[in-house]
SEKEBA-780005 format. One record per residue (C-alpha): x, y negated, z negated; residue number from 1; residue in three letters. Coordinates in steps of 0.1 Angstrom, whole numbers, plus 5000, padded with zeros to 4 digits. Layout:
// residues N
   xx   yy   zz pos code
    X    Y    Z NUM  ALA
...
END
This chain:
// residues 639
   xx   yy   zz pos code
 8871 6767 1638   1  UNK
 8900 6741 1633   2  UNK
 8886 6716 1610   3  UNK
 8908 6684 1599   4  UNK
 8898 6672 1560   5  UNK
 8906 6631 1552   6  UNK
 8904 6618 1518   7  UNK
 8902 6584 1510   8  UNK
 8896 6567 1480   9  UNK
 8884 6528 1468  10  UNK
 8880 6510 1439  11  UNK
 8847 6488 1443  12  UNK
 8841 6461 1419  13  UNK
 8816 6442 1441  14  UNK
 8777 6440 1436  15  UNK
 8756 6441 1469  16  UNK
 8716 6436 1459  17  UNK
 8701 6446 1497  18  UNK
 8708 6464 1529  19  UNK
 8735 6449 1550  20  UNK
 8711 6459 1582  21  UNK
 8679 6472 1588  22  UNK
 8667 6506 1606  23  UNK
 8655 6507 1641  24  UNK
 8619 6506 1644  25  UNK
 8601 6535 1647  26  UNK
 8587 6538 1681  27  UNK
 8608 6517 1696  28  UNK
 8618 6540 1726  29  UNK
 8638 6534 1752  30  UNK
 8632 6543 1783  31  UNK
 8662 6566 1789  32  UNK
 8650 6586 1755  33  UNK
 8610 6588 1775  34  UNK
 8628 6602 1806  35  UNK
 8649 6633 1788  36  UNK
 8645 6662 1803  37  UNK
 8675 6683 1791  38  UNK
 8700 6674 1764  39  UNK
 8737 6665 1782  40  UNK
 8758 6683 1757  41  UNK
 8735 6713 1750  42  UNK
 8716 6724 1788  43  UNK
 8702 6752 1767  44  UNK
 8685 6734 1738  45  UNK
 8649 6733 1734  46  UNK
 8646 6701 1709  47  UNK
 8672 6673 1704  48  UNK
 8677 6651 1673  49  UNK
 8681 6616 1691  50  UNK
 8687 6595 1661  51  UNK
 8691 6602 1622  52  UNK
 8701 6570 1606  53  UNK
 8705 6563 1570  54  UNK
 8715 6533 1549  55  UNK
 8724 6538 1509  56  UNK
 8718 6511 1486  57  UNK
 8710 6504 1442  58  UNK
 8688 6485 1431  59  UNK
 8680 6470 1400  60  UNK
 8679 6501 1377  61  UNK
 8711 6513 1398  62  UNK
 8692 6540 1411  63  UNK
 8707 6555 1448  64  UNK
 8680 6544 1472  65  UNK
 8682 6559 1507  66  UNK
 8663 6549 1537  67  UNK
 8662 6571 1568  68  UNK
 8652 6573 1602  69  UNK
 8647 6605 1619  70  UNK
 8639 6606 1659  71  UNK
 8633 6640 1676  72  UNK
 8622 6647 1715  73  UNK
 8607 6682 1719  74  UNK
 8624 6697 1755  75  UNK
 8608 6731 1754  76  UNK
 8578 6749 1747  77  UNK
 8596 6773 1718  78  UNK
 8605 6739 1703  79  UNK
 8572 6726 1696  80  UNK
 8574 6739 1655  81  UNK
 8602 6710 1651  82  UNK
 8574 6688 1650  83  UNK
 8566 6707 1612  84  UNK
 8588 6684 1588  85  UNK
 8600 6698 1554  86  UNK
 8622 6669 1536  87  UNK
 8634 6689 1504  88  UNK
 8641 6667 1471  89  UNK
 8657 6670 1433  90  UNK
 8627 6675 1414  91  UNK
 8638 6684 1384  92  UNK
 8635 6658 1357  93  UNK
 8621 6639 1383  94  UNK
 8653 6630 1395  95  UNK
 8648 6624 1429  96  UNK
 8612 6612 1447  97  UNK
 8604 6609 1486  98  UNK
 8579 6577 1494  99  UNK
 8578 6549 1522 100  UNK
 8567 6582 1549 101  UNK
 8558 6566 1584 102  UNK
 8556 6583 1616 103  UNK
 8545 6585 1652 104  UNK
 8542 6607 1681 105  UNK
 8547 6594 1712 106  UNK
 8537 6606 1746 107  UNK
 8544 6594 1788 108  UNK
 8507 6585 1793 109  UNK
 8490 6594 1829 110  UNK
 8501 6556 1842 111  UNK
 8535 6564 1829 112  UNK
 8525 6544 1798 113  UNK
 8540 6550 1763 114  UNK
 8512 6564 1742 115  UNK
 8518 6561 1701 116  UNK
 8496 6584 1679 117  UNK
 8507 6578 1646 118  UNK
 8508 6601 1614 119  UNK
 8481 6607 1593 120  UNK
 8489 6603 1559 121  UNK
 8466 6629 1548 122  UNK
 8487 6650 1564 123  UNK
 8513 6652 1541 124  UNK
 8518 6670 1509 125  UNK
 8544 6679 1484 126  UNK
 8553 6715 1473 127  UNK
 8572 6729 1446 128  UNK
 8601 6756 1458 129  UNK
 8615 6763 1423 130  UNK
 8620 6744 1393 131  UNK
 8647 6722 1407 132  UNK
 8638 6721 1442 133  UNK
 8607 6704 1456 134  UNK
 8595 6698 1498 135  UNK
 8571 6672 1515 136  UNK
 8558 6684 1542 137  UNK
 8540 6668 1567 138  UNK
 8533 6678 1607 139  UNK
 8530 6649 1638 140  UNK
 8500 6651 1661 141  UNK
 8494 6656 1699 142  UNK
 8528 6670 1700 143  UNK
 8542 6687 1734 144  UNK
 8569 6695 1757 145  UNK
 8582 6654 1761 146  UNK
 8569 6644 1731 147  UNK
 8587 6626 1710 148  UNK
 8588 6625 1668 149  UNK
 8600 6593 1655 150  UNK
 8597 6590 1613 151  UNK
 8609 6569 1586 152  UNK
 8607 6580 1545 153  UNK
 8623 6566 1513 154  UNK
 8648 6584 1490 155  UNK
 8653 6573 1455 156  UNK
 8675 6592 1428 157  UNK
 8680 6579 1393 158  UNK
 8716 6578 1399 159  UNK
 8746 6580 1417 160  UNK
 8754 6615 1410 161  UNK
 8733 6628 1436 162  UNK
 8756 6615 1464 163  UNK
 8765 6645 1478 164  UNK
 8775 6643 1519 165  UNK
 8761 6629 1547 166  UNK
 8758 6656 1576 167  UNK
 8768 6645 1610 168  UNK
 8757 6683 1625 169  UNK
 8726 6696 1621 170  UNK
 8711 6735 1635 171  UNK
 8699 6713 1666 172  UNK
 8719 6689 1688 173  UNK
 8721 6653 1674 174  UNK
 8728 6627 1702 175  UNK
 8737 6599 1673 176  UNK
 8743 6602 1637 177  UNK
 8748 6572 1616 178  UNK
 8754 6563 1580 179  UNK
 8760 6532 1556 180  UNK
 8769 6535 1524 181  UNK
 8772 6507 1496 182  UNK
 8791 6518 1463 183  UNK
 8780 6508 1427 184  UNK
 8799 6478 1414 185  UNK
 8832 6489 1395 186  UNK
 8827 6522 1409 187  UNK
 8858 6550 1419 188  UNK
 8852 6570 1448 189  UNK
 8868 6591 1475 190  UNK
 8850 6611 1506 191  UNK
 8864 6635 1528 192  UNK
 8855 6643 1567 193  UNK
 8852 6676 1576 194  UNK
 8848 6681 1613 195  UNK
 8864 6699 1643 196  UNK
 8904 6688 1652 197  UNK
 8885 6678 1692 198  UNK
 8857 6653 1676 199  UNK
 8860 6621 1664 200  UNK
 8844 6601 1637 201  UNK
 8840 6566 1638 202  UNK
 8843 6556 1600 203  UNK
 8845 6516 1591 204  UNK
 8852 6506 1556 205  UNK
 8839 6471 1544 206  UNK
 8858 6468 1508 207  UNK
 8849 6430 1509 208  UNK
 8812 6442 1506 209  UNK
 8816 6470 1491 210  UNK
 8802 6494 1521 211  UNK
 8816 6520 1542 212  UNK
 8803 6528 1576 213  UNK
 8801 6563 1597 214  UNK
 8791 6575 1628 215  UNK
 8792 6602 1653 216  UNK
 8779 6612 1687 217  UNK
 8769 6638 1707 218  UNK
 8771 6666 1683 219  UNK
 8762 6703 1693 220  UNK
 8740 6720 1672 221  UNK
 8753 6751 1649 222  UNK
 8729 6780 1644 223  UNK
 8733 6811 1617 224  UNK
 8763 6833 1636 225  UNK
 8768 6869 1626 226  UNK
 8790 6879 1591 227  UNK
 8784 6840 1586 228  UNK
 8795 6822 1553 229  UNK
 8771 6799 1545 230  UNK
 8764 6769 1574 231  UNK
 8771 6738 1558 232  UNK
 8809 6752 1557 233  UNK
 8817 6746 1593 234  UNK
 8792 6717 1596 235  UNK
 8805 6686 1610 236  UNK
 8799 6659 1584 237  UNK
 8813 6636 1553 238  UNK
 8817 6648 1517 239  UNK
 8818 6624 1486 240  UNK
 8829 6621 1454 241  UNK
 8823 6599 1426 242  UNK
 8851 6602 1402 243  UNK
 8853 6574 1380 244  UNK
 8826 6550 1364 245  UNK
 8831 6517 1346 246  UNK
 8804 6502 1322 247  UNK
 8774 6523 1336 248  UNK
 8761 6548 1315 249  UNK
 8745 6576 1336 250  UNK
 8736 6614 1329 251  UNK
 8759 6641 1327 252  UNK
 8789 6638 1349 253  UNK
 8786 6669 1382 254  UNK
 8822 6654 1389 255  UNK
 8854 6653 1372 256  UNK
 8890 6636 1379 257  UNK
 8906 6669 1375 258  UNK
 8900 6707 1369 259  UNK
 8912 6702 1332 260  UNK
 8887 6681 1328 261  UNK
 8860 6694 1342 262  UNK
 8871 6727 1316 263  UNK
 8867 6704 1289 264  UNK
 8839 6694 1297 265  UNK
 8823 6728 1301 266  UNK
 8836 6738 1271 267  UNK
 8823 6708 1248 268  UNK
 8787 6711 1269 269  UNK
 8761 6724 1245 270  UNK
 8741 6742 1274 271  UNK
 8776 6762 1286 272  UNK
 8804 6768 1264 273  UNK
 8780 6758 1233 274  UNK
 8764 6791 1244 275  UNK
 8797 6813 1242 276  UNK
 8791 6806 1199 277  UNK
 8754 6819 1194 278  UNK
 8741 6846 1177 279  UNK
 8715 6866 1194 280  UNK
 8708 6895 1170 281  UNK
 8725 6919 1189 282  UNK
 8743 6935 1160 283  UNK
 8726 6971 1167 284  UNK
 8744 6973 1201 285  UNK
 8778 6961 1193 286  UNK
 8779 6977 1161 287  UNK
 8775 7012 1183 288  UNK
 8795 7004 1211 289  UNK
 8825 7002 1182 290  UNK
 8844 7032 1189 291  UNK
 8845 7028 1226 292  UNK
 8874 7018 1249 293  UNK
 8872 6984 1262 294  UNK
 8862 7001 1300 295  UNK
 8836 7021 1280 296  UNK
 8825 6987 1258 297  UNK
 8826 6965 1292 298  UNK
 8800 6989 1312 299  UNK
 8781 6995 1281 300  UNK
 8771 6957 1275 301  UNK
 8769 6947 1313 302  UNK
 8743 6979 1319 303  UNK
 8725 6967 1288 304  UNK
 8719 6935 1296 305  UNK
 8713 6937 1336 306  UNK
 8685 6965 1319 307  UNK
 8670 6943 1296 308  UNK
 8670 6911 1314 309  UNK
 8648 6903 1344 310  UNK
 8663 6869 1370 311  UNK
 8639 6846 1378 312  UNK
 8656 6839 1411 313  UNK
 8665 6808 1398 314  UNK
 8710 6801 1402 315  UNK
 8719 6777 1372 316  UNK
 8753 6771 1360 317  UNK
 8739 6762 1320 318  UNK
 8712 6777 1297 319  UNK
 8694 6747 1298 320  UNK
 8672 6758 1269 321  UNK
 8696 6784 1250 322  UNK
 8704 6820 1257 323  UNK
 8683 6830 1221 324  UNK
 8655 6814 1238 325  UNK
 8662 6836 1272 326  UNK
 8670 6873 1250 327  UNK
 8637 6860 1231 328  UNK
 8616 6859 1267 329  UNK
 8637 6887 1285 330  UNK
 8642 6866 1310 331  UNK
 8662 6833 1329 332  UNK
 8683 6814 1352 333  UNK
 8715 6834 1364 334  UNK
 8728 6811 1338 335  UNK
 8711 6822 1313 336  UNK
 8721 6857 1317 337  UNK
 8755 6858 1323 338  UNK
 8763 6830 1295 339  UNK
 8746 6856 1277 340  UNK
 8766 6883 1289 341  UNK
 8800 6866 1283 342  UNK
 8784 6862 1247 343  UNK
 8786 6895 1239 344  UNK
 8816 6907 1257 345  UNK
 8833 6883 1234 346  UNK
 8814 6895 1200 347  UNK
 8825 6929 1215 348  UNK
 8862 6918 1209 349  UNK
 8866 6919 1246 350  UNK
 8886 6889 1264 351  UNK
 8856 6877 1282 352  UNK
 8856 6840 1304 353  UNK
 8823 6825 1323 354  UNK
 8834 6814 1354 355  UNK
 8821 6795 1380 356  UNK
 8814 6807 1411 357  UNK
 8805 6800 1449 358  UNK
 8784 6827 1466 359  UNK
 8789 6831 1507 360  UNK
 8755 6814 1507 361  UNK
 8767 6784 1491 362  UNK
 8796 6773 1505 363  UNK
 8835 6772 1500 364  UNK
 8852 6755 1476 365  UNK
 8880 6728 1483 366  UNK
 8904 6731 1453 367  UNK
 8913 6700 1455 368  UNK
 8884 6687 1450 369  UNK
 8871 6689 1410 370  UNK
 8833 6686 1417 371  UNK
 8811 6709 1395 372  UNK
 8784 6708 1423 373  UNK
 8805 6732 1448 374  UNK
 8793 6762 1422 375  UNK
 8762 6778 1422 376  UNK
 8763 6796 1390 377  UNK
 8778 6814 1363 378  UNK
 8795 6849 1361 379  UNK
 8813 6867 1337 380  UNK
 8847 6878 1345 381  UNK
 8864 6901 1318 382  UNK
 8906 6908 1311 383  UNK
 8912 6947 1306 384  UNK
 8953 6956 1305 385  UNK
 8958 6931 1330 386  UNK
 8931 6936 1355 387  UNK
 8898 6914 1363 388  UNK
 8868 6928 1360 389  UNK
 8838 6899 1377 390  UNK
 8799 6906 1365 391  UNK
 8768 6895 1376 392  UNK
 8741 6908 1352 393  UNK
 8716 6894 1378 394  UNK
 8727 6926 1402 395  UNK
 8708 6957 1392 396  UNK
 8731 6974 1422 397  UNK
 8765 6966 1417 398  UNK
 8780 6985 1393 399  UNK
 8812 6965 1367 400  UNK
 8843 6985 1386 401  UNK
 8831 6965 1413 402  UNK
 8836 6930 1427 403  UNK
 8800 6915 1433 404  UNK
 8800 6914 1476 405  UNK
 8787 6880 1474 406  UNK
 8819 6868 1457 407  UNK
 8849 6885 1479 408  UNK
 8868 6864 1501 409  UNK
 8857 6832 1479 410  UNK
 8873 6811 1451 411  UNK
 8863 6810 1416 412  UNK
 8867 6786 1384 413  UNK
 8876 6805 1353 414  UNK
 8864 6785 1322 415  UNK
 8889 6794 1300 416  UNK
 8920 6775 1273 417  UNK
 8927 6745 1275 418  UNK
 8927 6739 1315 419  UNK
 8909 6770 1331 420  UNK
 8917 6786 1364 421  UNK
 8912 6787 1404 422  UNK
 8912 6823 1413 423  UNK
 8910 6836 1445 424  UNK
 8882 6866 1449 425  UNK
 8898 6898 1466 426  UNK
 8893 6930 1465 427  UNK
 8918 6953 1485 428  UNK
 8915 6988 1464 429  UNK
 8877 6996 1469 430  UNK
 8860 6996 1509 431  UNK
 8828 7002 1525 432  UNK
 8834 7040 1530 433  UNK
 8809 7063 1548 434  UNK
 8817 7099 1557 435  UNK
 8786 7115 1583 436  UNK
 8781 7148 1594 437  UNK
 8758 7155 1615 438  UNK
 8743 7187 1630 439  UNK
 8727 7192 1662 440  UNK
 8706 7221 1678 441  UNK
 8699 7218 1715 442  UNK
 8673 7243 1723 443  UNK
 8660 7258 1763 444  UNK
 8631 7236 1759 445  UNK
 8653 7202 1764 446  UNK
 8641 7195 1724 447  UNK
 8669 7190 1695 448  UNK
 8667 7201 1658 449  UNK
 8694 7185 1638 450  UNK
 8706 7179 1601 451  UNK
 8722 7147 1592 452  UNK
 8740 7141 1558 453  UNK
 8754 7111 1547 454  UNK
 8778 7102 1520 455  UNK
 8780 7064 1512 456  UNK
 8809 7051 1486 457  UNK
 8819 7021 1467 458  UNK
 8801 6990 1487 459  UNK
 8786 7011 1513 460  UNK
 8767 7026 1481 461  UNK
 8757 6997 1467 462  UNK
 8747 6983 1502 463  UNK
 8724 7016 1509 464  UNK
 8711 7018 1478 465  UNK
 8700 6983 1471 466  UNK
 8679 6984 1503 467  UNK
 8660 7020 1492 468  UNK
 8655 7011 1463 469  UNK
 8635 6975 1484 470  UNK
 8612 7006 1511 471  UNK
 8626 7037 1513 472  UNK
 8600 7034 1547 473  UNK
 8621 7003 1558 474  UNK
 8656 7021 1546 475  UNK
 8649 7051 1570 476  UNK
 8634 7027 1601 477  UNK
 8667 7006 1597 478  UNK
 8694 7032 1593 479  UNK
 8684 7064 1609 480  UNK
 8651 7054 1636 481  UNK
 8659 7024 1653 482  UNK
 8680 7023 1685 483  UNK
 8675 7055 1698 484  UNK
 8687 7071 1666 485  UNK
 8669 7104 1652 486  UNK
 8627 7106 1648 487  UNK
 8603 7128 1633 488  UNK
 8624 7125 1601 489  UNK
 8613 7157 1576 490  UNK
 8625 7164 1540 491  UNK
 8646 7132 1535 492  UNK
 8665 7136 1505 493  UNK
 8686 7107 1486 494  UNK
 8714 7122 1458 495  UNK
 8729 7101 1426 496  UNK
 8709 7068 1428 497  UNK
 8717 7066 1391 498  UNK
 8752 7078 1387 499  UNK
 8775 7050 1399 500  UNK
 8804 7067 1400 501  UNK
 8791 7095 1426 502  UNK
 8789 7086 1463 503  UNK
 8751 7080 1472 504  UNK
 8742 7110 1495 505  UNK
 8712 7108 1521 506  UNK
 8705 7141 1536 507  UNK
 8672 7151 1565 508  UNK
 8660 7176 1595 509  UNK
 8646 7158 1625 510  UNK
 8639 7164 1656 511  UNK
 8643 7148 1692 512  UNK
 8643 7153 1729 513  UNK
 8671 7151 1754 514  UNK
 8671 7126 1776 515  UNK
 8678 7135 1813 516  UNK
 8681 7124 1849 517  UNK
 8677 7148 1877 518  UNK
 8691 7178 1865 519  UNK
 8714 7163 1843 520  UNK
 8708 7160 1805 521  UNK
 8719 7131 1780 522  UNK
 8726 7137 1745 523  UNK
 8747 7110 1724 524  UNK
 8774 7120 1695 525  UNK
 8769 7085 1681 526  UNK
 8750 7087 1646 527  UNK
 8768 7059 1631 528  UNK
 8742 7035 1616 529  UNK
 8758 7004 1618 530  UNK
 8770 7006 1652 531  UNK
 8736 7004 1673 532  UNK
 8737 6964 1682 533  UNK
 8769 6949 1691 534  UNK
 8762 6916 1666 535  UNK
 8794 6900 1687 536  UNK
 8776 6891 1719 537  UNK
 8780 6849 1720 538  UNK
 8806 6836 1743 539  UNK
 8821 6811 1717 540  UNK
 8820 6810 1680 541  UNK
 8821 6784 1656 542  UNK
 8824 6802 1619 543  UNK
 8847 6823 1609 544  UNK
 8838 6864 1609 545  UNK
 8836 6872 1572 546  UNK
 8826 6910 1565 547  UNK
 8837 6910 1532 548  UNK
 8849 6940 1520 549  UNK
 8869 6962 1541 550  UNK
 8857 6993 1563 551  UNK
 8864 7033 1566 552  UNK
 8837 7051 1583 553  UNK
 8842 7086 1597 554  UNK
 8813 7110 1615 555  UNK
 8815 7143 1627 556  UNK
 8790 7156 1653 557  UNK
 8787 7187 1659 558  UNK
 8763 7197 1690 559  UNK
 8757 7241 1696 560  UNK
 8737 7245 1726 561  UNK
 8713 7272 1737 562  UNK
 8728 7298 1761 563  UNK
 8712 7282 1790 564  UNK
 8730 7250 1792 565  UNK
 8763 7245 1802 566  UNK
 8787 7214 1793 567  UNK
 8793 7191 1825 568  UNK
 8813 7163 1813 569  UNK
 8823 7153 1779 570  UNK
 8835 7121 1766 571  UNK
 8877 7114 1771 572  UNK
 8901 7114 1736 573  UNK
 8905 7075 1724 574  UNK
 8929 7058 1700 575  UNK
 8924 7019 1704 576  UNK
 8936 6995 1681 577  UNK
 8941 6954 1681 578  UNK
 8975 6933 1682 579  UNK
 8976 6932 1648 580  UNK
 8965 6968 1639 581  UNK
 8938 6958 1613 582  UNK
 8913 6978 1636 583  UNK
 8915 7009 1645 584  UNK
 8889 7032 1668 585  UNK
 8895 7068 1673 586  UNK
 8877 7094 1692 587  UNK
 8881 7131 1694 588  UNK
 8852 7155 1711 589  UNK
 8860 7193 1714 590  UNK
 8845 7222 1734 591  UNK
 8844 7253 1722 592  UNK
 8835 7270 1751 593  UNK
 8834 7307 1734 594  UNK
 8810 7289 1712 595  UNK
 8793 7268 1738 596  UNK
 8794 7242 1710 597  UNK
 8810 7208 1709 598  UNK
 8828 7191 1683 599  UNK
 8829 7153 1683 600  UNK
 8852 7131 1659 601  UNK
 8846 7095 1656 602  UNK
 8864 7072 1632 603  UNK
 8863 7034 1627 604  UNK
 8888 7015 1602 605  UNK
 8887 6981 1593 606  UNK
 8918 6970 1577 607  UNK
 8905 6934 1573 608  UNK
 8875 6917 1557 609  UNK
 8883 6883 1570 610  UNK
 8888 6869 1605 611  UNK
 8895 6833 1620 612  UNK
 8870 6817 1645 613  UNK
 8898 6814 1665 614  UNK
 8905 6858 1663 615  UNK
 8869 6858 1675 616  UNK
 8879 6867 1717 617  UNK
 8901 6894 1701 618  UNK
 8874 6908 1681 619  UNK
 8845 6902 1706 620  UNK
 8864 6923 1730 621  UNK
 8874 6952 1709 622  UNK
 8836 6952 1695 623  UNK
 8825 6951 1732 624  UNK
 8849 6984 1738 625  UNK
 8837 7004 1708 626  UNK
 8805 7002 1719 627  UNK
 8812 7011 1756 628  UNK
 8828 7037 1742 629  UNK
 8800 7051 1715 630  UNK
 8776 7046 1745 631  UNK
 8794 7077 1764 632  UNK
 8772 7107 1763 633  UNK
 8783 7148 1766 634  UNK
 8766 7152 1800 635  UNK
 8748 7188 1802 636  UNK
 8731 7207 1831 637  UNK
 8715 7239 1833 638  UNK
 8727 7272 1842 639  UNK
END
């Protein structure tokens, strides 16, 4: 997806004391919006956001007060559970509350009449997600296919540090998207729109009042698309950032004027580089890791700690209450841990760095932009002659000679000297690397015995092994069950789960039946586990194709059949490749007729982990040809 990015900055030294304009009135529906039947820009959409409005404001205290108006009409059946509203808040430290909640459903009446049902306040309720993260929750009555969903609700935060973005583009179409925004007095900002090079955003500053206006229309909704980074990356919408204050003394600072500073800061901050100087007690472990090599020391410590700490689920970027107080409880924040990691790399005399990091979940980072917030925790990455090492002690899967999956193909902020470092995340020496040999005995009787083994390296170990060790049940349904793959599964077998450096090995009998038509017989060569569903189906796509790591998978079937079949057709030879070479499909299948056995070869190499949205017609139409060609069956008949 081509995006365009526009910074702008102002210097606002005025003081506005109330809302420049007022939100539309809930229920106040036209009759165009009463008459919807189908959204213009979206034919296929069951639910349309109509209207989300917002106006930003301070009061007294200088908290950021947010007003919004939210108005959804419900076009399909399958879209009545939009009428469920979750508003999630900063409820940490009470930093953030939602109040002022008003709502109505409203309905075309038998007469043709607007009907208004509104929301019952005992109807709504707050939850508490995690420790930082809160939800109210509320759901609209009388809601069906027509209805319309038309609410209001208050935001306040303490301060202006939780202006983050305003999002044009939501999951489902938006029809208008509008939001006002009025600065602090003596306030620096800048905000950059992110959006698509063929949409336009209406954006009208107001320096004399110190208020910036934007709008958009007729947005098309973006659901989660296959290998996806995380959503909010190719959202249309409006980032800000608040990079300078003058005579307003507000909690720590998530933004910074440049990446030196924001080092120093993390540096100075008792809750982050404060950490890097405690002592834990851990003298009995570094005092016997003495005599290793730094390799030895590194794997030692990072095993250690990923063994004696347990995550709470919780990402942090601090140790908000000390990594003693964590190794005391066994237990804490990713932050927690791997400030605590980096901790004792260091006492090991190893050159060890916490750096900030962006999983694929979380978002990209601009490096232009010095804004703590686009991180969503801590790792440790270690020097060793010259190379980088990157840890997660949260991972009890991936093992130190590895780059953590959710890290490649992102950029990282190493907290280090006197002014740190971006870093981009590769990895081009290790690969998801599967080698598969399978087996197969077709028998008189139409049934098949056959032996699989598997031998899964580097990522494709960690990828296997992670989801074992979560069902070995579910591990077998999703790799070798589903999609016509092998059934009645006996003696399944899985080699060096705890020796890292080994490939994982998955070995099993099963047994099958041929499928046939008239007096033909089916039997497919294709045991490759992650080519069952072509995930590359849509006709346009919006994200870019991130697999992450790079691929090598090769699979040798080998089919001996019973004296009283005899080979009809077999699959052609195939070498296919793209313009640029970075994917490569070859196919080679063999009959031995002396034997009356068949050999097929299949391999698939992936050059490159990272694709444009714009590469996605190349790549949708080699996926689609793979899997014709996987699909082609040895054809058998009977003598």
């Amino acid at each position: 997806m081509k995006t365009t990015g526009l910074f702008i900055c102002f210097i606002l030294l005025h003081c506005i004391g109330s809302f420049a304009q007022n939100l539309s009135e809930i229920g106040d529906i036209s009759k165009e919006e009463a008459e919807l039947k189908q959204c213009s820009f979206d034919m296929e959409a069951k639910v349309v956001i109509l209207l989300h409005e917002a106006f930003s404001n301070y009061d007294r205290d200088y908290q950021l007060v947010t007003l919004h108006h939210v108005r959804i009409k419900i076009l399909k059946e399958s879209g009545i559970e939009a009428a469920n509203i979750s508003i999630p808040f900063y409820r940490k430290n009470n930093f953030e509350k939602i109040d002022k909640i008003e709502g109505v459903t409203v309905n075309i009446g038998p007469g043709g009449d607007l009907v208004k049902e509104k929301l019952d306040r005992k109807t709504i309720y707050t939850t508490q997600t995690n420790e930082r993260i809160g939800e109210v929750a509320f759901a609209f009555p009388s809601v069906k296919v027509g209805s319309i969903i038309d609410y209001k609700y208050r935001s306040t935060m303490k301060n202006y540090s939780g202006l983050d973005e305003w999002r044009f583009q939501e999951e489902l179409p938006v029809v208008s998207s509008k939001y006002m925004l009025t600065l602090l007095p003596n306030t620096e900002f800048a905000y950059r729109a992110n959006k698509r090079s063929d949409r336009n955003i209406l954006i009208t500053p107001d320096p004399e009042n110190g208020r910036i206006f934007f709008e958009m229309a007729d947005i098309p909704g973006l659901e989660d698309e296959p290998y996806m980074d995380a959503r909010k990356d190719y959202l249309q919408k409006v980032i800000f950032q608040l990079s300078g204050y003058k005579g307003i003394d507000l909690e720590k600072k998530e933004y910074m004027s440049s990446w030196e500073a924001l080092n120093t800061e993390l540096i100075s901050a008792p809750d982050f580089g404060g950490q890097l100087k405690a002592n834990v007690g851990a003298n009995e472990l570094l005092t016997r890791i003495q005599i290793l090599s730094p390799e030895e020391k590194m794997k030692t410590i990072y095993d250690y700690v990923r063994s004696n700490m347990k995550w709470n689920n919780l990402y942090s970027k601090y140790s908000a209450d000390g990594i003693k107080d964590a190794w005391k409880k066994k237990s804490g924040t990713s932050g927690d841990i791997n400030l605590l990691l980096v901790n004792l790399l260091k006492e090991a005399g190893l050159d060890a760095f916490p750096m900030l990091v962006s999983e694929h979940f979380h978002g990209k980072v601009n490096t232009d932009y010095p804004f703590i917030d686009q991180f969503n925790s801590v790792f440790a990455c270690v020097v060793i002659h010259e190379k980088n090492y990157y840890l997660d002690a949260t991972d009890k899967f991936c093992p130190s000679h590895i780059t953590p999956f959710g890290i490649l193909n992102t950029t990282a902020f190493i907290v280090k000297g006197k002014s740190g470092e971006l870093i981009a995340i590769k990895n081009d020496s290790l690969l998801f690397k599967e080698d598969i040999n399978c087996l197969l005995e077709v028998k008189d009787d139409g049934s098949v015995k056959g032996n699989l083994f598997v031998k899964s390296k580097d990522y494709a170990r960690i990828d296997k092994l992670e989801r074992y060790e979560n069902g070995s049940d579910k591990f077998k349904n999703l790799y070798f069950t589903q999609d016509g793959s092998p059934q009645d599964i006996t003696g399944f077998e899985i080699k060096n789960r705890e020796n890292d450096s080994l490939a994982l090995e998955q070995e099993f009998e099963f047994n099958t039946k041929l499928n046939s038509s008239g007096e033909y017989y089916f039997i497919s060569p294709n045991f490759l586990s992650g080519f069952k569903k072509n995930p590359f189906l849509s006709e346009n796509r919006f994200s870019n194709i991130n697999f992450g790591y790079r691929k090598k998978i090769d699979f040798i079937t080998t089919i001996k059949l019973s004296a009283g079949y005899l080979v009809d057709n077999i699959p052609g030879p195939v070498q296919m490749t793209n313009p640029d070479q970075s994917i490569l499909f070859q196919r080679q299948v063999i009959h031995d007729k002396g034997n009356n056995k068949i050999v097929c070869t299949i391999s698939v190499t992936f050059k490159r982990s990272l694709y444009t949205a714009d590469e996605y017609s190349m790549l949708k139409e080699i996926y689609k040809k793979i899997f014709d060609y996987l699909k082609e069956p040895v054809l058998l008949r009977k003598k």
